[in-house]
PyMOL Python script that loads the backbone (N, CA, C, O; Angstrom):
from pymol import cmd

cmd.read_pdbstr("""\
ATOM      1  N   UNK A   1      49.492  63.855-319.210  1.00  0.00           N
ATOM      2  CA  UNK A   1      48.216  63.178-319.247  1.00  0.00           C
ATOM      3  C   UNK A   1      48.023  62.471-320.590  1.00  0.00           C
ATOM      4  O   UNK A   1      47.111  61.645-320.569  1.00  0.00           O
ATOM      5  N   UNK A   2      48.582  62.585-321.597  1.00  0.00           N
ATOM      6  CA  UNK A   2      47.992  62.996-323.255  1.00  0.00           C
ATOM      7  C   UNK A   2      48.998  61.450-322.981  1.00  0.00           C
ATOM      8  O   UNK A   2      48.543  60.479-323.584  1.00  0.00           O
ATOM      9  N   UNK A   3      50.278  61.186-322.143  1.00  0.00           N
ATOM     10  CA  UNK A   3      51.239  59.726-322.615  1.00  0.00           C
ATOM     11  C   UNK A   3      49.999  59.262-321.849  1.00  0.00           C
ATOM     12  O   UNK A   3      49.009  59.218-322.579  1.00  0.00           O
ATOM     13  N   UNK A   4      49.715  58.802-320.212  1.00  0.00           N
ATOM     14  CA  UNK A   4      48.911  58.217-319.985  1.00  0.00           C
ATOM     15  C   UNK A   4      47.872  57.640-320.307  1.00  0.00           C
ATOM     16  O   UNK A   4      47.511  56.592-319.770  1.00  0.00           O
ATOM     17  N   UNK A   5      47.059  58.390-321.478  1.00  0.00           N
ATOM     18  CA  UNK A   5      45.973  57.626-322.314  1.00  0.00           C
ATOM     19  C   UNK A   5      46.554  57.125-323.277  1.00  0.00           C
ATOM     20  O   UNK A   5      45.775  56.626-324.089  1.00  0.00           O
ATOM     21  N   UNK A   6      47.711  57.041-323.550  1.00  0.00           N
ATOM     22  CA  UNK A   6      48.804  56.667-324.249  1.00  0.00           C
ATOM     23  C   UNK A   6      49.060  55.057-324.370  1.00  0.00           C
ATOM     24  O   UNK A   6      48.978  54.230-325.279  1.00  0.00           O
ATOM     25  N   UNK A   7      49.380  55.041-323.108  1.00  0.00           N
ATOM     26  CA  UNK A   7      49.474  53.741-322.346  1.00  0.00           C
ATOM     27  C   UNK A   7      48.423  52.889-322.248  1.00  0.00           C
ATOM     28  O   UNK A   7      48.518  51.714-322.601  1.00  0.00           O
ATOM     29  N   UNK A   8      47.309  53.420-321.749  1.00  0.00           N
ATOM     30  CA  UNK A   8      46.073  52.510-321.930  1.00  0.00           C
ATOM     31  C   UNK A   8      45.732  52.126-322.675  1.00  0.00           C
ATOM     32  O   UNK A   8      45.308  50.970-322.675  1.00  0.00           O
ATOM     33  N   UNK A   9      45.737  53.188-324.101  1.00  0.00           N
ATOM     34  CA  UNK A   9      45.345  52.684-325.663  1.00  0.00           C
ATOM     35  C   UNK A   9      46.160  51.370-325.983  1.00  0.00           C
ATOM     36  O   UNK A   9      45.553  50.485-326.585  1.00  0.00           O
ATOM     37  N   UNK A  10      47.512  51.155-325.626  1.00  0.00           N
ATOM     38  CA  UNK A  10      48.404  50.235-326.048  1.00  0.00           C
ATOM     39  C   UNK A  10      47.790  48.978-325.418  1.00  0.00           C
ATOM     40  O   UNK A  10      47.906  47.907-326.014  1.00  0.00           O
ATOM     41  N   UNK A  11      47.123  49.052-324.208  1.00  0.00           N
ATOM     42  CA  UNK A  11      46.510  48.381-323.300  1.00  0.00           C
ATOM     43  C   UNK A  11      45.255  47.726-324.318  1.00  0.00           C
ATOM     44  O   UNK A  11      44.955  46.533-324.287  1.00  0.00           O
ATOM     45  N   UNK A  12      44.758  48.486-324.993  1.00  0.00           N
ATOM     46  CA  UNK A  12      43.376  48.253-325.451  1.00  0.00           C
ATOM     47  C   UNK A  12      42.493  48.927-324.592  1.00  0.00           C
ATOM     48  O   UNK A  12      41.390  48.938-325.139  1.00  0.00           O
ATOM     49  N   UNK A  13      42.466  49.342-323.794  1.00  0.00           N
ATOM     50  CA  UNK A  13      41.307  50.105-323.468  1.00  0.00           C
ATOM     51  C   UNK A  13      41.194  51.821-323.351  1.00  0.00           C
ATOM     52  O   UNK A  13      41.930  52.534-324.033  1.00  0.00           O
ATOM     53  N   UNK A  14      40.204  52.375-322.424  1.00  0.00           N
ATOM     54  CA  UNK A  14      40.965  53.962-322.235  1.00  0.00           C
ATOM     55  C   UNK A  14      41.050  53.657-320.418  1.00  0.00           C
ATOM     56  O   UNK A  14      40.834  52.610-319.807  1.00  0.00           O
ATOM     57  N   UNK A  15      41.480  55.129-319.865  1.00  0.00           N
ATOM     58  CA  UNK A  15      41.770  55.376-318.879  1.00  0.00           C
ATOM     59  C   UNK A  15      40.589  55.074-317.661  1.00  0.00           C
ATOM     60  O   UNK A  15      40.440  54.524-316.570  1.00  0.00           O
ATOM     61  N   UNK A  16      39.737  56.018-318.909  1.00  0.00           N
ATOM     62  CA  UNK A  16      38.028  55.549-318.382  1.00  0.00           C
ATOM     63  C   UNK A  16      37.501  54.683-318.089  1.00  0.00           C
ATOM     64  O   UNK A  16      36.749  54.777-317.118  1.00  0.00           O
ATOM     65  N   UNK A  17      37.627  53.510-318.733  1.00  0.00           N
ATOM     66  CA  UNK A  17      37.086  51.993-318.651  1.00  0.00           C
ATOM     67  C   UNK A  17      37.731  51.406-317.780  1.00  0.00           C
ATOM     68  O   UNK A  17      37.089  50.456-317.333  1.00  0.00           O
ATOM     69  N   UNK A  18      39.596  51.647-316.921  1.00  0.00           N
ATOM     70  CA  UNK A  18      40.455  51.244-316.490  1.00  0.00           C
ATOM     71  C   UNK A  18      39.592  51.663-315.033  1.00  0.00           C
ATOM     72  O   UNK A  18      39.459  50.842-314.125  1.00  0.00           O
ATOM     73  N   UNK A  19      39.100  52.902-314.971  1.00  0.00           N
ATOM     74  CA  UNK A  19      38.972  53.329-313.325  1.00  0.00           C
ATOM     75  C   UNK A  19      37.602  52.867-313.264  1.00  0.00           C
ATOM     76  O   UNK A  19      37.174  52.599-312.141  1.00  0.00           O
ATOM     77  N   UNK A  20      36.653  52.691-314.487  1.00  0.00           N
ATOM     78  CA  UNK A  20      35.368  51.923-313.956  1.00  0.00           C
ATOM     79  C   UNK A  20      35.606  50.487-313.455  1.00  0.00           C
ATOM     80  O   UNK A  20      35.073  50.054-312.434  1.00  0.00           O
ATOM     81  N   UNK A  21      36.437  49.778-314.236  1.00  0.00           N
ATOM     82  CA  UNK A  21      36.783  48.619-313.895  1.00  0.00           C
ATOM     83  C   UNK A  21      37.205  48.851-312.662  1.00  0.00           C
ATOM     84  O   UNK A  21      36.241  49.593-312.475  1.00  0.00           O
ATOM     85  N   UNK A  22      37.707  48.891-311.754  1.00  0.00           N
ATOM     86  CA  UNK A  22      38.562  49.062-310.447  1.00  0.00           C
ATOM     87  C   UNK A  22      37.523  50.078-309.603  1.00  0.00           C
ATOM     88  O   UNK A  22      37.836  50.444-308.470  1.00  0.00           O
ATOM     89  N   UNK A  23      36.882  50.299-309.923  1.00  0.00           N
ATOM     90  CA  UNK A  23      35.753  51.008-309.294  1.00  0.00           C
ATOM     91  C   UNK A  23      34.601  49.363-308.767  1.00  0.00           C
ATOM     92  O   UNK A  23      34.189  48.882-307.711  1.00  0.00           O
ATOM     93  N   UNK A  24      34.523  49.103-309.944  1.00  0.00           N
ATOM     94  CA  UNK A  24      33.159  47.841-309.597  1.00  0.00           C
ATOM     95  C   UNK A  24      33.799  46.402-308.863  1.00  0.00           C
ATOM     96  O   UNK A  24      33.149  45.568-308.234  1.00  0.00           O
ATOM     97  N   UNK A  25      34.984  46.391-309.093  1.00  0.00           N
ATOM     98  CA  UNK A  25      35.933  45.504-308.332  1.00  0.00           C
ATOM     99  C   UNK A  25      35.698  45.888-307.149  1.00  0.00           C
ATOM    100  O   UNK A  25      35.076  45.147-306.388  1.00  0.00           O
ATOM    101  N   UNK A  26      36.033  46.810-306.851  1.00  0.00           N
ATOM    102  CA  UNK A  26      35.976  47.081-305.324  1.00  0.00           C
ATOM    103  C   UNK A  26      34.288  47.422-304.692  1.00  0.00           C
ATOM    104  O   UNK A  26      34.013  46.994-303.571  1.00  0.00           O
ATOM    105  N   UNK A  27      33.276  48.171-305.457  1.00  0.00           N
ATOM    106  CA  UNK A  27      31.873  47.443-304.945  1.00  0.00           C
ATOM    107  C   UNK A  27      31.849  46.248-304.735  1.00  0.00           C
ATOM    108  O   UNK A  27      31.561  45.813-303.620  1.00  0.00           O
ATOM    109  N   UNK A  28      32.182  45.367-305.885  1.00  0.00           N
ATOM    110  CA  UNK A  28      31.983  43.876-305.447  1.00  0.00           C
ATOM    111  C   UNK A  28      32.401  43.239-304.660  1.00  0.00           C
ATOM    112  O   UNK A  28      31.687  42.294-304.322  1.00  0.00           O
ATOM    113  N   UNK A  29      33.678  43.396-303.994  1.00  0.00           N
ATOM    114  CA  UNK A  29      33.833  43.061-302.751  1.00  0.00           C
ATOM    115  C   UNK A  29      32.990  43.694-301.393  1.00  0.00           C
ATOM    116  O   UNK A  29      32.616  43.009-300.441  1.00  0.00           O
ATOM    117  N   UNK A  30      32.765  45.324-301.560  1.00  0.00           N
ATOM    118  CA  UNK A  30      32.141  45.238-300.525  1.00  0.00           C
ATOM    119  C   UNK A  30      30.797  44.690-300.670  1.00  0.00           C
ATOM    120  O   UNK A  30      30.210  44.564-299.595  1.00  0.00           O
ATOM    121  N   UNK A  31      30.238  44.380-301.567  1.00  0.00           N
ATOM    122  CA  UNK A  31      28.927  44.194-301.596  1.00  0.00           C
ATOM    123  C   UNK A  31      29.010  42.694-301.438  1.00  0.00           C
ATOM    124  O   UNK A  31      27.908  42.154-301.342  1.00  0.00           O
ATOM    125  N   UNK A  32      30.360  41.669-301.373  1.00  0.00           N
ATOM    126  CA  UNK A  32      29.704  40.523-300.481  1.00  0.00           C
ATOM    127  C   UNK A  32      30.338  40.045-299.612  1.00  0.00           C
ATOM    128  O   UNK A  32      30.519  38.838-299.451  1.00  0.00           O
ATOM    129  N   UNK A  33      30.913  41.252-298.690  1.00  0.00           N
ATOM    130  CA  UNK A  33      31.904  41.482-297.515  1.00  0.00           C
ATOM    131  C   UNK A  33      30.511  41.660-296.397  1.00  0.00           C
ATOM    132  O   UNK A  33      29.686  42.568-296.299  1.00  0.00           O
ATOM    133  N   UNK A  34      30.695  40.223-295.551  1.00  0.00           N
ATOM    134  CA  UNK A  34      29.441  40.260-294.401  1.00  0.00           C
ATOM    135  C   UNK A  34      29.594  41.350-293.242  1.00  0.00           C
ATOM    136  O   UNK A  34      28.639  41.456-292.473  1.00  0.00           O
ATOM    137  N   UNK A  35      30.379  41.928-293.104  1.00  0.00           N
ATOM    138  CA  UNK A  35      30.594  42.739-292.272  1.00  0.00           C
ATOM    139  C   UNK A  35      30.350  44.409-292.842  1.00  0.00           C
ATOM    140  O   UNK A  35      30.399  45.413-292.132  1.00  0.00           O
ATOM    141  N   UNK A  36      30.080  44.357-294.315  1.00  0.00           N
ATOM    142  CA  UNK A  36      29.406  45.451-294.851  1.00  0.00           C
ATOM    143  C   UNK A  36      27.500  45.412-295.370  1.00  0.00           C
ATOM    144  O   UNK A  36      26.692  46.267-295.731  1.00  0.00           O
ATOM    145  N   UNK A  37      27.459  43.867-295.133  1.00  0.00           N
ATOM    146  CA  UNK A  37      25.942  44.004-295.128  1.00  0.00           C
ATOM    147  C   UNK A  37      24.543  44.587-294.733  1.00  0.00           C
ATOM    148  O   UNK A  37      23.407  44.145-294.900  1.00  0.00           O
ATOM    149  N   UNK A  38      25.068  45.858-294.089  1.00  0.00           N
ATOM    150  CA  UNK A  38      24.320  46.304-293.305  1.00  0.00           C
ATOM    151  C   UNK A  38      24.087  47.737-293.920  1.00  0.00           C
ATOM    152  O   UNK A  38      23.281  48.585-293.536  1.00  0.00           O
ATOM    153  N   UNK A  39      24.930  47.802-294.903  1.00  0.00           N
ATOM    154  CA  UNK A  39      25.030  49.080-295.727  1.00  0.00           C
ATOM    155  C   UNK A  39      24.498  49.138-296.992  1.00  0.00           C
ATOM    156  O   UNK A  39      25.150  48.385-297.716  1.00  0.00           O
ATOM    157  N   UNK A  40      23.393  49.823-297.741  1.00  0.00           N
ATOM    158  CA  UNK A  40      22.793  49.478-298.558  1.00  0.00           C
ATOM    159  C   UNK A  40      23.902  49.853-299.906  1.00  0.00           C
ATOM    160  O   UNK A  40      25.056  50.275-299.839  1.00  0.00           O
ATOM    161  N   UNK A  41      23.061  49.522-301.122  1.00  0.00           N
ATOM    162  CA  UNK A  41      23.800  49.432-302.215  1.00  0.00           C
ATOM    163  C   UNK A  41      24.455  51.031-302.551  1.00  0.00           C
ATOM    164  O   UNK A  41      25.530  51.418-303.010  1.00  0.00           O
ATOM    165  N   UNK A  42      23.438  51.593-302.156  1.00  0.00           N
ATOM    166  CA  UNK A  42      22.990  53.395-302.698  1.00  0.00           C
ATOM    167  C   UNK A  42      24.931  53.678-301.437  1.00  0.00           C
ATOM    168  O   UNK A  42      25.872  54.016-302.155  1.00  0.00           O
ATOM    169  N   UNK A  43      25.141  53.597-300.568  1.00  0.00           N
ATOM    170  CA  UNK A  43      26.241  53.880-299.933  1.00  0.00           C
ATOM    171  C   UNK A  43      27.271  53.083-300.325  1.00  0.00           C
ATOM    172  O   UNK A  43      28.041  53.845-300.910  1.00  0.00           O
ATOM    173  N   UNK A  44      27.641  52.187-300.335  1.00  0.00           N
ATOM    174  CA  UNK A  44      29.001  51.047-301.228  1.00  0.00           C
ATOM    175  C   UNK A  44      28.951  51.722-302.291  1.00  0.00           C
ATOM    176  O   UNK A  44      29.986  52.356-302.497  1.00  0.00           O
ATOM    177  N   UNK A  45      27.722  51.902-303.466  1.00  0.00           N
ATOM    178  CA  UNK A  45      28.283  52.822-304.632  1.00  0.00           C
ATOM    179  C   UNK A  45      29.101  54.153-305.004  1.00  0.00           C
ATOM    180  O   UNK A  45      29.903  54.483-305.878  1.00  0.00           O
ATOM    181  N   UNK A  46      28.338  54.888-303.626  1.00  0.00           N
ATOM    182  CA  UNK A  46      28.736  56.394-303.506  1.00  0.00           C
ATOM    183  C   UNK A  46      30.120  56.453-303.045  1.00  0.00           C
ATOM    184  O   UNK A  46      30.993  57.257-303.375  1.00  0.00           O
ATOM    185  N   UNK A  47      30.183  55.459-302.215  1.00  0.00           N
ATOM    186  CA  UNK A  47      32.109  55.368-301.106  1.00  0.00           C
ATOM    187  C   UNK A  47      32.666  54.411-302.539  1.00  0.00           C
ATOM    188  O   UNK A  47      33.478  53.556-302.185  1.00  0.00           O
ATOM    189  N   UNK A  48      32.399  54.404-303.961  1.00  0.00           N
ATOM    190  CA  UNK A  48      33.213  53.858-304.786  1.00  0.00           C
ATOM    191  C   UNK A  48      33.272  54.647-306.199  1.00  0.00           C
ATOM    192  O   UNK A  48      33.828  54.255-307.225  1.00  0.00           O
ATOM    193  N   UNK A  49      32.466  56.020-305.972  1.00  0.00           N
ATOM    194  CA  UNK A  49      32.529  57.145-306.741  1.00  0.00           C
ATOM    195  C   UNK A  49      31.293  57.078-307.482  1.00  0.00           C
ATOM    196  O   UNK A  49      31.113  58.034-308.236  1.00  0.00           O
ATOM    197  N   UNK A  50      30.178  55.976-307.456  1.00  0.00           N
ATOM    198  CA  UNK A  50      29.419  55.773-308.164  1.00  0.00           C
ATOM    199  C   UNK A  50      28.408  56.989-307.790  1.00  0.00           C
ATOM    200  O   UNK A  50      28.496  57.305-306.604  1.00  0.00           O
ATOM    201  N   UNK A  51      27.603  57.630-308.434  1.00  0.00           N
ATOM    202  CA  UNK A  51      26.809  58.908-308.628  1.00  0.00           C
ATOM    203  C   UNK A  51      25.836  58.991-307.857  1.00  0.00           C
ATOM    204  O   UNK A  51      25.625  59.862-307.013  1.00  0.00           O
ATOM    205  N   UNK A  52      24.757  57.431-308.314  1.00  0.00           N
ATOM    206  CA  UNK A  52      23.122  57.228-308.043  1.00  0.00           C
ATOM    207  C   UNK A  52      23.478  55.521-307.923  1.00  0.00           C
ATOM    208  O   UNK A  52      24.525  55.011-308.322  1.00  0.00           O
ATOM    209  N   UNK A  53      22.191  54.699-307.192  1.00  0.00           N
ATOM    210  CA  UNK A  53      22.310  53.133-307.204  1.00  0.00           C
ATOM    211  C   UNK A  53      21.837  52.967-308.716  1.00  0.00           C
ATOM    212  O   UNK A  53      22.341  51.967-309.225  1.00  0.00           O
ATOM    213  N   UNK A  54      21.124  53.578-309.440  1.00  0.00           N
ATOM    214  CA  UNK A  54      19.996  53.193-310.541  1.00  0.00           C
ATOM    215  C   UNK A  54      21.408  53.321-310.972  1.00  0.00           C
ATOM    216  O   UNK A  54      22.079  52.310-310.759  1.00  0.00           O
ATOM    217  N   UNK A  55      22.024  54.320-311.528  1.00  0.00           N
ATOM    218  CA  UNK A  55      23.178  53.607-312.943  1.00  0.00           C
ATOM    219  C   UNK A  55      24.361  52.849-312.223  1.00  0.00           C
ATOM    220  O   UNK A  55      24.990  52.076-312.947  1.00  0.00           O
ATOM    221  N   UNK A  56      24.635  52.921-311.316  1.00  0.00           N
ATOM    222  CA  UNK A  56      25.439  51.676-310.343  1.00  0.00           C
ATOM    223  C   UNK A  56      24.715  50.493-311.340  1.00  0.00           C
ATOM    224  O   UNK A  56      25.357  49.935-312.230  1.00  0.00           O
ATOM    225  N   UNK A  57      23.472  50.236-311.093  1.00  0.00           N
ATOM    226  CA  UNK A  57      23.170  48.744-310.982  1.00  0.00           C
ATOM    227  C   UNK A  57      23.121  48.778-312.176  1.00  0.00           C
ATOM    228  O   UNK A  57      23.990  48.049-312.654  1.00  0.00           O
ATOM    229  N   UNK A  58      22.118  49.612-313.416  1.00  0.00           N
ATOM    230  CA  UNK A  58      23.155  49.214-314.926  1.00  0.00           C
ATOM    231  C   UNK A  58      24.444  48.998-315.286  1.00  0.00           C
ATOM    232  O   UNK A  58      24.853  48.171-316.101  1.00  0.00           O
ATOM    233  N   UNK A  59      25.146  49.876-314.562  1.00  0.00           N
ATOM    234  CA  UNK A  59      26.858  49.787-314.681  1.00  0.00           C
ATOM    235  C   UNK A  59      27.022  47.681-314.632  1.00  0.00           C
ATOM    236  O   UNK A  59      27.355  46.823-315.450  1.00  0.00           O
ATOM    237  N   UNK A  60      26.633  47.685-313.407  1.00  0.00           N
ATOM    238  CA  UNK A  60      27.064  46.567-313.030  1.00  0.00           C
ATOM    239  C   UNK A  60      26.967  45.316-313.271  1.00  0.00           C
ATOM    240  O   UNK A  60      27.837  44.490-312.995  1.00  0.00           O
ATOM    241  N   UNK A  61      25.464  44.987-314.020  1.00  0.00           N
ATOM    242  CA  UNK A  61      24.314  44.197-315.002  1.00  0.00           C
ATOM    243  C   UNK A  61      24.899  44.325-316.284  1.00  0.00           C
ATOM    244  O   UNK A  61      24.679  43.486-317.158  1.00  0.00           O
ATOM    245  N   UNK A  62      25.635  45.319-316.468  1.00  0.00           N
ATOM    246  CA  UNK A  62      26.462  45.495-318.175  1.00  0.00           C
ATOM    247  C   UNK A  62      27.420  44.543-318.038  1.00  0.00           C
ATOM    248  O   UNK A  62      27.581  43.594-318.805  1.00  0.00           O
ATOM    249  N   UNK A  63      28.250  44.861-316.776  1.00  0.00           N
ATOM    250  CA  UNK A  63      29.469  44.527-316.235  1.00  0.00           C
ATOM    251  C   UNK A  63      29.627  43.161-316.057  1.00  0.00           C
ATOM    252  O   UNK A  63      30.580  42.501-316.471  1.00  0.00           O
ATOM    253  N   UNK A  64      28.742  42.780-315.476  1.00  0.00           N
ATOM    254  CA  UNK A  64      28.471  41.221-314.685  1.00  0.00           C
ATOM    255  C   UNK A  64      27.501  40.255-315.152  1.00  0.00           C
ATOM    256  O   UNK A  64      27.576  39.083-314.782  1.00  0.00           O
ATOM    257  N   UNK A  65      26.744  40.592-315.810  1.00  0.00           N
ATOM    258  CA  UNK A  65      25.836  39.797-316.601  1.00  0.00           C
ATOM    259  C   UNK A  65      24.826  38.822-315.170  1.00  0.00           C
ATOM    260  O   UNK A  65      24.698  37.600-315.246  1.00  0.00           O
ATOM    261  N   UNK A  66      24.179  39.704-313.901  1.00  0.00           N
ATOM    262  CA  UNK A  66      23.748  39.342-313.525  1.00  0.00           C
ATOM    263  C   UNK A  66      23.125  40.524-312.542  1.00  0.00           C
ATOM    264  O   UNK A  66      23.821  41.460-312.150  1.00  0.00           O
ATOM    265  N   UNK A  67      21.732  40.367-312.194  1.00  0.00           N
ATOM    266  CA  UNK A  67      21.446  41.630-311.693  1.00  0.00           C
ATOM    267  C   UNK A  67      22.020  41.884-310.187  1.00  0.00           C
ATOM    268  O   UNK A  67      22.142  40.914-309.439  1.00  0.00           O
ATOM    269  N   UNK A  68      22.281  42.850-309.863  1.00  0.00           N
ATOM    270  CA  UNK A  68      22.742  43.653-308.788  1.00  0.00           C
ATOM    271  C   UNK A  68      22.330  42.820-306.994  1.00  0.00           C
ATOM    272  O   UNK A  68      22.928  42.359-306.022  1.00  0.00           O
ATOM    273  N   UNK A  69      21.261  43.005-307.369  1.00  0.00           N
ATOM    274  CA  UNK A  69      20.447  42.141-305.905  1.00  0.00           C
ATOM    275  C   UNK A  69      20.538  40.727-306.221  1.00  0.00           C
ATOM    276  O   UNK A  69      20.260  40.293-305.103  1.00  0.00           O
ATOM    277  N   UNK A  70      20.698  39.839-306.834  1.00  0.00           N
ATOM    278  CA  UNK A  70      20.757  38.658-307.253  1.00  0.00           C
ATOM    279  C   UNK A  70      21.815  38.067-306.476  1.00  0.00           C
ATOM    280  O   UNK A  70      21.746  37.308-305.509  1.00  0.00           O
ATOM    281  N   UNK A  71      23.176  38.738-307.300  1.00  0.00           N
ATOM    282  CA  UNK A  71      24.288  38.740-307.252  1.00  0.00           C
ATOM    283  C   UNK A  71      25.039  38.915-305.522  1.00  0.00           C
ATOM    284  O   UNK A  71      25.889  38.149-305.071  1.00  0.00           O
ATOM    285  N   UNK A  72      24.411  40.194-304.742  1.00  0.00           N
ATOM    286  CA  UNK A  72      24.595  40.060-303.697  1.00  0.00           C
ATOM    287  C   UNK A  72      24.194  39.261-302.649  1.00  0.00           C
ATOM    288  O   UNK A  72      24.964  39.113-301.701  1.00  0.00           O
ATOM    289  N   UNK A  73      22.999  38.660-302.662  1.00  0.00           N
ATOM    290  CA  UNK A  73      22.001  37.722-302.420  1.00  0.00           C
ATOM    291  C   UNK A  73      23.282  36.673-301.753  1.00  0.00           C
ATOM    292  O   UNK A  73      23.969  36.473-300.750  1.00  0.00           O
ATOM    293  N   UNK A  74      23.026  36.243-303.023  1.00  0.00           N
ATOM    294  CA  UNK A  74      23.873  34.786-303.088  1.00  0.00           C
ATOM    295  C   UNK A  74      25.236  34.208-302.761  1.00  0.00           C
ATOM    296  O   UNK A  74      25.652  33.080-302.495  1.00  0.00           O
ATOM    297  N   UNK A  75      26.027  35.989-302.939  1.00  0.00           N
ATOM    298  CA  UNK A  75      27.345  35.679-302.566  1.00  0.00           C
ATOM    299  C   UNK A  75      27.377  36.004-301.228  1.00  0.00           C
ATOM    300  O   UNK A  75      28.166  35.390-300.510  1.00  0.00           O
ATOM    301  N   UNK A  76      26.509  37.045-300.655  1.00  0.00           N
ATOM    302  CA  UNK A  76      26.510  37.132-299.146  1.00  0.00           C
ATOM    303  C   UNK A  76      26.475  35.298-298.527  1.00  0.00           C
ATOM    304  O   UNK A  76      27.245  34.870-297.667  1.00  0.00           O
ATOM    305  N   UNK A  77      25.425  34.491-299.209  1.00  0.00           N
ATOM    306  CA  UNK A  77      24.815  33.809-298.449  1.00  0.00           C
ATOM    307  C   UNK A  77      26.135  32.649-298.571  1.00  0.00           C
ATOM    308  O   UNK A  77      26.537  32.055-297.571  1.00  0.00           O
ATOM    309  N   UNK A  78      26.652  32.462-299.766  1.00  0.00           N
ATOM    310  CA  UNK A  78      27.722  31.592-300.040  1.00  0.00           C
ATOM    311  C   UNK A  78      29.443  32.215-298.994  1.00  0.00           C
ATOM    312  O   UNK A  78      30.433  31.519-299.221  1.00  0.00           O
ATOM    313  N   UNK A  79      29.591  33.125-298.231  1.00  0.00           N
ATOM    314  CA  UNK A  79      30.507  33.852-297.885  1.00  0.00           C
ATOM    315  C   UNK A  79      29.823  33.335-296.518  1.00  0.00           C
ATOM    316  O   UNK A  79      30.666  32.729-295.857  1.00  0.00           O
ATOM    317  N   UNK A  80      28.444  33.384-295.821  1.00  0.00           N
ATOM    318  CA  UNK A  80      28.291  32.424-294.529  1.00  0.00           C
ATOM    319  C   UNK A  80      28.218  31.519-294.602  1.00  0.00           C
ATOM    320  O   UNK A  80      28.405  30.934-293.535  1.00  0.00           O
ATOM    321  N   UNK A  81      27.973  30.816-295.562  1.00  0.00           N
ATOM    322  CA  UNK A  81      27.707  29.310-295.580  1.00  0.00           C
ATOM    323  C   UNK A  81      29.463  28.815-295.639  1.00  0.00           C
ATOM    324  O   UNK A  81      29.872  27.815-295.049  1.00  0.00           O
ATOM    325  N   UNK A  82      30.114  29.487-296.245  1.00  0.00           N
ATOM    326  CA  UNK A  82      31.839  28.814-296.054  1.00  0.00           C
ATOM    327  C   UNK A  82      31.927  29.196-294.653  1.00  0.00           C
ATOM    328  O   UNK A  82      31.794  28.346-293.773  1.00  0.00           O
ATOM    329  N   UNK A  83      32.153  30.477-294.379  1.00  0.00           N
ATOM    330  CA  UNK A  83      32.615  30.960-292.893  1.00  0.00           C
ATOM    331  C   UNK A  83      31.974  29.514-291.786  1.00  0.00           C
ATOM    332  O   UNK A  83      32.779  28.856-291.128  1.00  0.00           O
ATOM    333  N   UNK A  84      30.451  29.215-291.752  1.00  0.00           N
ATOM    334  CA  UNK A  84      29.773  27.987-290.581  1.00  0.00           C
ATOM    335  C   UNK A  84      30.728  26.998-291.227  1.00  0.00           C
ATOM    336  O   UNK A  84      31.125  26.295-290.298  1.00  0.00           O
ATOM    337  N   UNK A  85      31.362  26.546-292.495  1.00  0.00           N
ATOM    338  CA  UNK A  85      32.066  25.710-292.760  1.00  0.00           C
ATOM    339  C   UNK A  85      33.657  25.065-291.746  1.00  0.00           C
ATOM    340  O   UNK A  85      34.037  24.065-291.137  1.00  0.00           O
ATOM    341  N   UNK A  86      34.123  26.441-292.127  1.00  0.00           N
ATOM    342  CA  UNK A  86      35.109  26.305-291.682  1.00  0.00           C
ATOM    343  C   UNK A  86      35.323  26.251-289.937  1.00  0.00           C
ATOM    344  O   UNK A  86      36.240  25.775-289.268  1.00  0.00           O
ATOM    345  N   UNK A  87      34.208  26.871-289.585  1.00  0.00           N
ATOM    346  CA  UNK A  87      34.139  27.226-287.620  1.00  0.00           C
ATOM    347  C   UNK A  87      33.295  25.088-287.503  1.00  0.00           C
ATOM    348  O   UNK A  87      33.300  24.570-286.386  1.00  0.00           O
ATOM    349  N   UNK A  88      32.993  24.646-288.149  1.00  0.00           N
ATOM    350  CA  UNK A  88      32.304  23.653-287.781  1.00  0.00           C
ATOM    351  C   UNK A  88      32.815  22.105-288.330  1.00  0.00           C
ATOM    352  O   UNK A  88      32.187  21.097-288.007  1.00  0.00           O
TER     353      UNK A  88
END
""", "prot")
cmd.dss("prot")
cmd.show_as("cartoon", "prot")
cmd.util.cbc("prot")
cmd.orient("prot")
């Protein structure tokens, strides 16, 4: 374990920051995956190890520099607006 944080340090980061990162990657897809829209934030966080939505959405506002509902909003709406694109 002790080389593994080993490796990351060489990386610049820690191990920690490596699995948050790859943690919010993958919320963010489901959160503007239309076929998961039906699932609130509080469940996409939890199925991505996240605890509670309240530090999810700080996590993510740190992360992204845009708030949580904003962010899904828009990319949901930009993810149908291509999809009618392409069928039309």
């Amino acid at each position: 374990m002790r080389y593994l944080h080993h490796l990351f340090q060489y990386e610049g980061q820690s191990l920690g920051q490596y699995i948050r990162h790859q943690r919010l990657e993958r919320c963010r897809a489901d959160l503007t995956d239309p076929l998961l829209s039906n699932q609130s934030v509080a469940q996409i966080a939890a199925r991505c190890g996240f605890a509670d939505a309240a530090s999810f959405n700080r996590v993510f506002k740190t992360a992204y520099s845009v708030p949580l509902g904003d962010y899904r909003t828009s990319r949901l709406r930009d993810r149908v607006d291509d999809r009618r694109a392409l069928q039309g």
